[in-house]
C-alpha positions as a Markdown table, in Angstrom:
| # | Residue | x | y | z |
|---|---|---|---|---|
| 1 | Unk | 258.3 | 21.0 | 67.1 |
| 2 | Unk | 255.3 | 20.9 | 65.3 |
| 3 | Unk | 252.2 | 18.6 | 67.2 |
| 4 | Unk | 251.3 | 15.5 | 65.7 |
| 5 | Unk | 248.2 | 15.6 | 63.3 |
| 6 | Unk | 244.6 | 13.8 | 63.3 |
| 7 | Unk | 243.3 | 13.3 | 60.1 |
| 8 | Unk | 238.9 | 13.8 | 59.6 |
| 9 | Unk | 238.1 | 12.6 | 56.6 |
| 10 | Unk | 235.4 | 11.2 | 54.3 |
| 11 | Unk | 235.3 | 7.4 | 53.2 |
| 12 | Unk | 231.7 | 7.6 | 51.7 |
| 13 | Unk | 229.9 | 10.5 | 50.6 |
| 14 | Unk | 226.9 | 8.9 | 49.3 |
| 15 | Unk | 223.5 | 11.2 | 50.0 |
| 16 | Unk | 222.8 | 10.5 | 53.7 |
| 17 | Unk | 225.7 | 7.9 | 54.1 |
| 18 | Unk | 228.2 | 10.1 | 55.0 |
| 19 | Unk | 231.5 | 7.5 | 56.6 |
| 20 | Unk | 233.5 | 9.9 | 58.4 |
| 21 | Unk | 237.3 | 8.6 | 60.3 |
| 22 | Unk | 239.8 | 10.2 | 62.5 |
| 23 | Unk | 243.3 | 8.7 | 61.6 |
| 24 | Unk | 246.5 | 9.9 | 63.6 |
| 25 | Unk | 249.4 | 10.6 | 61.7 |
| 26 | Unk | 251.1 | 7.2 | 63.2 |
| 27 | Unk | 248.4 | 5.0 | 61.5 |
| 28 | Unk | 246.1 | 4.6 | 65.0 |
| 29 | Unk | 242.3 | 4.9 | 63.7 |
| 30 | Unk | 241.0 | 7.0 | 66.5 |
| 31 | Unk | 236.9 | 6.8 | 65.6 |
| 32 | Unk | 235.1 | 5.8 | 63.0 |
| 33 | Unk | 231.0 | 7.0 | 62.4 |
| 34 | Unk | 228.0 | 6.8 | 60.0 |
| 35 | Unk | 226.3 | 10.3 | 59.7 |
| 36 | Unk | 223.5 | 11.9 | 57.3 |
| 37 | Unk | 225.7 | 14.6 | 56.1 |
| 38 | Unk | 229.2 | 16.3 | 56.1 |
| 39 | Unk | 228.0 | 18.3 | 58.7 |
| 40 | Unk | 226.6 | 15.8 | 61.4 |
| 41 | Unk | 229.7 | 14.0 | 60.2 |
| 42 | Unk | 232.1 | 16.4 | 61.9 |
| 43 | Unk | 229.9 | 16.7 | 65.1 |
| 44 | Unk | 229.4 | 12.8 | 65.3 |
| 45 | Unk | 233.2 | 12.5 | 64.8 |
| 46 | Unk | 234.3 | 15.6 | 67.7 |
| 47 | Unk | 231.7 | 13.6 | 70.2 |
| 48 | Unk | 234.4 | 10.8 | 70.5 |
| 49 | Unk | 237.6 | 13.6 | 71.1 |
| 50 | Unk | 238.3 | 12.1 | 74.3 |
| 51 | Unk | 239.7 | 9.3 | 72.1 |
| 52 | Unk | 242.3 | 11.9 | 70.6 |
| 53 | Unk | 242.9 | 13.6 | 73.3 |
| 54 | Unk | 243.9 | 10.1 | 74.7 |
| 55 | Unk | 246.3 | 9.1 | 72.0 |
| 56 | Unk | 248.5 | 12.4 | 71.9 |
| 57 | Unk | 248.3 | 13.6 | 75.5 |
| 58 | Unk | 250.2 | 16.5 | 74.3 |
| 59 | Unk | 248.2 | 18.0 | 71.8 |
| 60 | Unk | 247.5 | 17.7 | 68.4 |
| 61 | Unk | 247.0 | 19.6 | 65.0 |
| 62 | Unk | 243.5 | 18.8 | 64.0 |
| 63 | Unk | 243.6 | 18.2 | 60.1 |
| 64 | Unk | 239.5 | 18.7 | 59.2 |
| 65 | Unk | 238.8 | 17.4 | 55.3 |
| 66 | Unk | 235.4 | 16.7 | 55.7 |
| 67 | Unk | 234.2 | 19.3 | 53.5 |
| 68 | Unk | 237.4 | 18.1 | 50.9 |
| 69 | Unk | 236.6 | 16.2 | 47.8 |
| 70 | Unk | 238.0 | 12.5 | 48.3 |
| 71 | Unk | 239.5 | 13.1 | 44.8 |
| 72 | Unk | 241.9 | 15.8 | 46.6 |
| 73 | Unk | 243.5 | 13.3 | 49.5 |
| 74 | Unk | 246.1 | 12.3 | 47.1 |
| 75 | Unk | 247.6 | 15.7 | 47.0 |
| 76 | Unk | 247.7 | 15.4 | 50.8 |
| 77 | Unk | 251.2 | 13.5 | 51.4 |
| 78 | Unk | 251.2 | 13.2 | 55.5 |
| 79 | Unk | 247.4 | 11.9 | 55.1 |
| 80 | Unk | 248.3 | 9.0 | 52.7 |
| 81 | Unk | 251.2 | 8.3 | 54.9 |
| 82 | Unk | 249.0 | 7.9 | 57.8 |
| 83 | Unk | 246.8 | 5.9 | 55.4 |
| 84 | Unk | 249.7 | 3.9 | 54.4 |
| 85 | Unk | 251.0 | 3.5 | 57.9 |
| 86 | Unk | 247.4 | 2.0 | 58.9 |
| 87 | Unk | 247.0 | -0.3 | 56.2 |
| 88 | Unk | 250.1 | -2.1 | 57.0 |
| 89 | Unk | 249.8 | -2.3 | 60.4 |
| 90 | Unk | 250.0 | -5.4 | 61.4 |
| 91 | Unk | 248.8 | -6.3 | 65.9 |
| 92 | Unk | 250.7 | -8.8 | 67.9 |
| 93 | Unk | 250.4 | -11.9 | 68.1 |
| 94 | Unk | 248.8 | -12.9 | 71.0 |
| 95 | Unk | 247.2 | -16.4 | 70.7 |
| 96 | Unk | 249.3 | -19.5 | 72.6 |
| 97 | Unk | 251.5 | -21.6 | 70.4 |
């Protein structure tokens, strides 16, 4: 069985406003962080792994596209899927009635 994946990935690439997230397969954003560059990107994002070692207990494929052209995520199926899966999540309901 192959380990569920977590998904690093650009939002913004705009010269020193560099939006980096880490998105499980299942749709959970894990961590979300503004960095300088593509590089602090991926060390600001691997500072919050506790968070996805949290979520999948059991391990997990780490999926790095920092350094991929946002242009190129549509060839990447099980990333839109995630993407797909987290746009359409919808939370409970908590509030009284």
């Amino acid at each position: 069985m192959t380990p569920p994946k977590i998904f690093l990935y650009l939002t913004d690439d705009t010269p020193g406003f560099n939006a980096v997230v880490a998105l499980a397969e299942d749709g959970t954003g894990l961590a979300s962080h503004l960095s300088s560059n593509s590089q602090w990107a991926r060390t600001d994002i691997m500072a919050k792994k506790r968070l996805f070692d949290e979520h999948y207990p059991q391990g997990y494929e780490l999926v790095d596209l920092i350094d991929t052209l946002p242009e190129s995520y549509a060839e990447n199926e099980s990333l839109l899927h995630a993407i797909h899966l987290n746009r359409t999540y919808q939370a409970p309901n908590d509030s009284p009635e």
